[in-house]
C-alpha positions as CSV (number, residue, x, y, z in Angstrom):
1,X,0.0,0.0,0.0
2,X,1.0,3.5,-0.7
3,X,2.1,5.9,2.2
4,X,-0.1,7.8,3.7
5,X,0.0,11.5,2.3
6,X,-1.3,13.2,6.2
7,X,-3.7,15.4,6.0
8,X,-5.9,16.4,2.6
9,X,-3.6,20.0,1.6
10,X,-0.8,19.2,4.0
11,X,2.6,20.4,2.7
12,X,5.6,18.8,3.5
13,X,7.3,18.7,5.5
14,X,5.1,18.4,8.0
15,X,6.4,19.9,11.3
16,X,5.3,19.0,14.8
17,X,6.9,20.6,18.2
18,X,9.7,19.5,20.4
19,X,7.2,17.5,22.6
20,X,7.4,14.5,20.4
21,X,11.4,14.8,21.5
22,X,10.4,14.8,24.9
23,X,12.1,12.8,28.0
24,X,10.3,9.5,27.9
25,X,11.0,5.6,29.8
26,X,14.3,4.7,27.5
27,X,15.5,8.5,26.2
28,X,13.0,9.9,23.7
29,X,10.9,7.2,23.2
30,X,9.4,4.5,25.3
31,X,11.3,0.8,24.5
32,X,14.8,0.3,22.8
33,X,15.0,-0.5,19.3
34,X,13.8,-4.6,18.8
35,X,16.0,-7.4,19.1
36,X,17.0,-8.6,15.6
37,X,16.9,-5.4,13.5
38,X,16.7,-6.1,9.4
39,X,19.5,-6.2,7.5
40,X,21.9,-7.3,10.1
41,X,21.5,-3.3,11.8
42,X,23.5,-2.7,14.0
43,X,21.4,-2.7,17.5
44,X,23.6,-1.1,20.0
45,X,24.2,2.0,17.0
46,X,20.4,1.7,16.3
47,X,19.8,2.4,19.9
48,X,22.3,4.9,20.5
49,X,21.3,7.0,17.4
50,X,17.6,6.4,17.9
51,X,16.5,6.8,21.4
52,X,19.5,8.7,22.8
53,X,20.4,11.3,20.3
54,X,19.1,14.2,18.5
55,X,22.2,15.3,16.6
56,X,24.7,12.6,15.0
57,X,24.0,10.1,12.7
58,X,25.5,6.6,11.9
59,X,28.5,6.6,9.8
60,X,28.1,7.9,5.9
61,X,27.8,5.1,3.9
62,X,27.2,2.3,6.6
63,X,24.0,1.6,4.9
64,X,25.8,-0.2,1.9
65,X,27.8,-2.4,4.6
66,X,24.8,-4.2,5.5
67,X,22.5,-6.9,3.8
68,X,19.9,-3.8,2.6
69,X,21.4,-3.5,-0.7
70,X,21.8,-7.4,-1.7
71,X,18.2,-7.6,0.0
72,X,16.5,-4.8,-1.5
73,X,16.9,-6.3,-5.6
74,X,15.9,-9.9,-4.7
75,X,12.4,-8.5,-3.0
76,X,9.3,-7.7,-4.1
77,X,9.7,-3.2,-4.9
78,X,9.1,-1.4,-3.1
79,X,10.3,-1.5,-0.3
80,X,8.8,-0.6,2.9
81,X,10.7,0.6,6.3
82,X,9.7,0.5,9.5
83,X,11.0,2.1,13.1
84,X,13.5,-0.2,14.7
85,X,11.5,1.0,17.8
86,X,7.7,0.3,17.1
87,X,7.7,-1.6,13.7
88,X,5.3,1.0,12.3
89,X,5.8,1.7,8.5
90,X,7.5,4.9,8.1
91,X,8.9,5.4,4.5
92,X,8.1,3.2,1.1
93,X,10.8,3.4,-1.9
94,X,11.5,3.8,-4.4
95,X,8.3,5.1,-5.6
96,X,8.3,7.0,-8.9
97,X,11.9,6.1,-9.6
98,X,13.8,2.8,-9.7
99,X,15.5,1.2,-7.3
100,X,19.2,2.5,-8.8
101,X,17.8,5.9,-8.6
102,X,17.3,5.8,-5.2
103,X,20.6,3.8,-4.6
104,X,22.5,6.2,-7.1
105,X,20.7,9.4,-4.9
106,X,21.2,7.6,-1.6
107,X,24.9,6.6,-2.0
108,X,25.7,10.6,-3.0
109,X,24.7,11.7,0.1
110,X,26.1,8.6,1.7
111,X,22.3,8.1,3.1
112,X,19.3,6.6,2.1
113,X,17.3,9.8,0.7
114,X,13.8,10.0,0.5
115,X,11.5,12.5,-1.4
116,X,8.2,13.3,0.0
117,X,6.0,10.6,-2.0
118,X,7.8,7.9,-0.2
119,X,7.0,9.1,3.8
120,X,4.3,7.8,5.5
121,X,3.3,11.1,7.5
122,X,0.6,9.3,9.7
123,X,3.9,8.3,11.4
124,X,6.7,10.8,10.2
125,X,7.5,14.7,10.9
126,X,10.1,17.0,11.0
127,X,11.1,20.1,13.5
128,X,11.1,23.3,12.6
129,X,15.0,23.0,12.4
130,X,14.8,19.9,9.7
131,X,15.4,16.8,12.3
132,X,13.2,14.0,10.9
133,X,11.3,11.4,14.1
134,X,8.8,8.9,14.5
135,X,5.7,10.3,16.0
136,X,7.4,7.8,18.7
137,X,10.1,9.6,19.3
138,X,12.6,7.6,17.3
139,X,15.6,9.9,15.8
140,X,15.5,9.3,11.8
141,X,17.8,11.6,10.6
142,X,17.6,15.2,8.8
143,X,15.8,16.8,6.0
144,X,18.4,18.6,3.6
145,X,16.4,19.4,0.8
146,X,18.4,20.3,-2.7
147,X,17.1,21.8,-6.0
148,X,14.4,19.0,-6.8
149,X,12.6,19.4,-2.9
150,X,12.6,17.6,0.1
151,X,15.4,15.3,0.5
152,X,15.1,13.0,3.9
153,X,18.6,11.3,4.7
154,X,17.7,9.3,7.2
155,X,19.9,6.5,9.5
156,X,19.4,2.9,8.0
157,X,19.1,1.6,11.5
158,X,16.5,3.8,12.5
159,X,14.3,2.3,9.7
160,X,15.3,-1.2,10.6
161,X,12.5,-2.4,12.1
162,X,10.5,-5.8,11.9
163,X,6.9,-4.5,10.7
164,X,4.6,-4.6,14.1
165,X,3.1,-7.9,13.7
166,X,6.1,-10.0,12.8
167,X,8.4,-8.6,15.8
């Protein structure tokens, strides 16, 4: 299924306050990341970056060291992520470009970059100073938009996640 759009007329991003950020049981949101991340994620990073940062990111590129790549051309496209701490979908890609456009875009900016079509904004915002979350609280990364729009680099294992019902 597609991603959801958010609200009929919303423009993207679309921005929510620091309270989603807020002090919660396990740093901003309220479990650590799940147990056997996708991709062979790195858990102690995915926690690290997810629940307990607002700032860094995991290392440019790591996303190509993992089993996402090899992964991502034998499945069925596109592909759907899902926050390492809930499981709920949060971005679907590639949509409206192949899957070596989005590698090509994503290994540029040494993260995988999403466009706005491909965010499911029932679960996804940004602050007003371009950090990407979960609704959750999870950490996803920035938005660094460039001359064709919105561009969401966001940490491979902060969208590691098992979808809800298979964690």
């Amino acid at each position: 299924a597609a991603p959801d759009p958010g609200p009929e007329g919303a423009t993207y991003p679309i921005v929510c306050s620091e309270d989603v950020m807020s002090e919660k049981s396990h740093g901003t949101t309220d479990a650590p990341v799940q147990q056997d991340l996708r991709w062979g994620a790195n858990r102690e990073t995915a926690d690290r970056i997810c629940c307990y940062n607002r700032h860094f990111a995991e290392q440019s590129g790591y996303w190509t060291k993992t089993r996402f790549l090899v992964e991502a051309r034998k499945a069925e496209l596109p592909v759907e992520f899902y926050d390492s701490v809930t499981g709920k979908r949060l971005f679907v890609a590639p949509l409206g470009r192949s899957l070596n456009a989005f590698v090509q875009e994503s290994n540029e900016h040494g993260w995988p970059s999403f466009r706005d079509p491909e965010v499911d904004w029932s679960e996804v915002r940004c602050l007003p100073n371009g950090e990407c979350v979960s609704l959750a609280g999870t950490h996803l990364g920035h938005n660094l938009p460039d001359r064709k729009g919105n561009r969401y680099c966001i940490n491979l294992v902060s969208v590691a996640g098992r979808p809800a019902d298979d964690s």
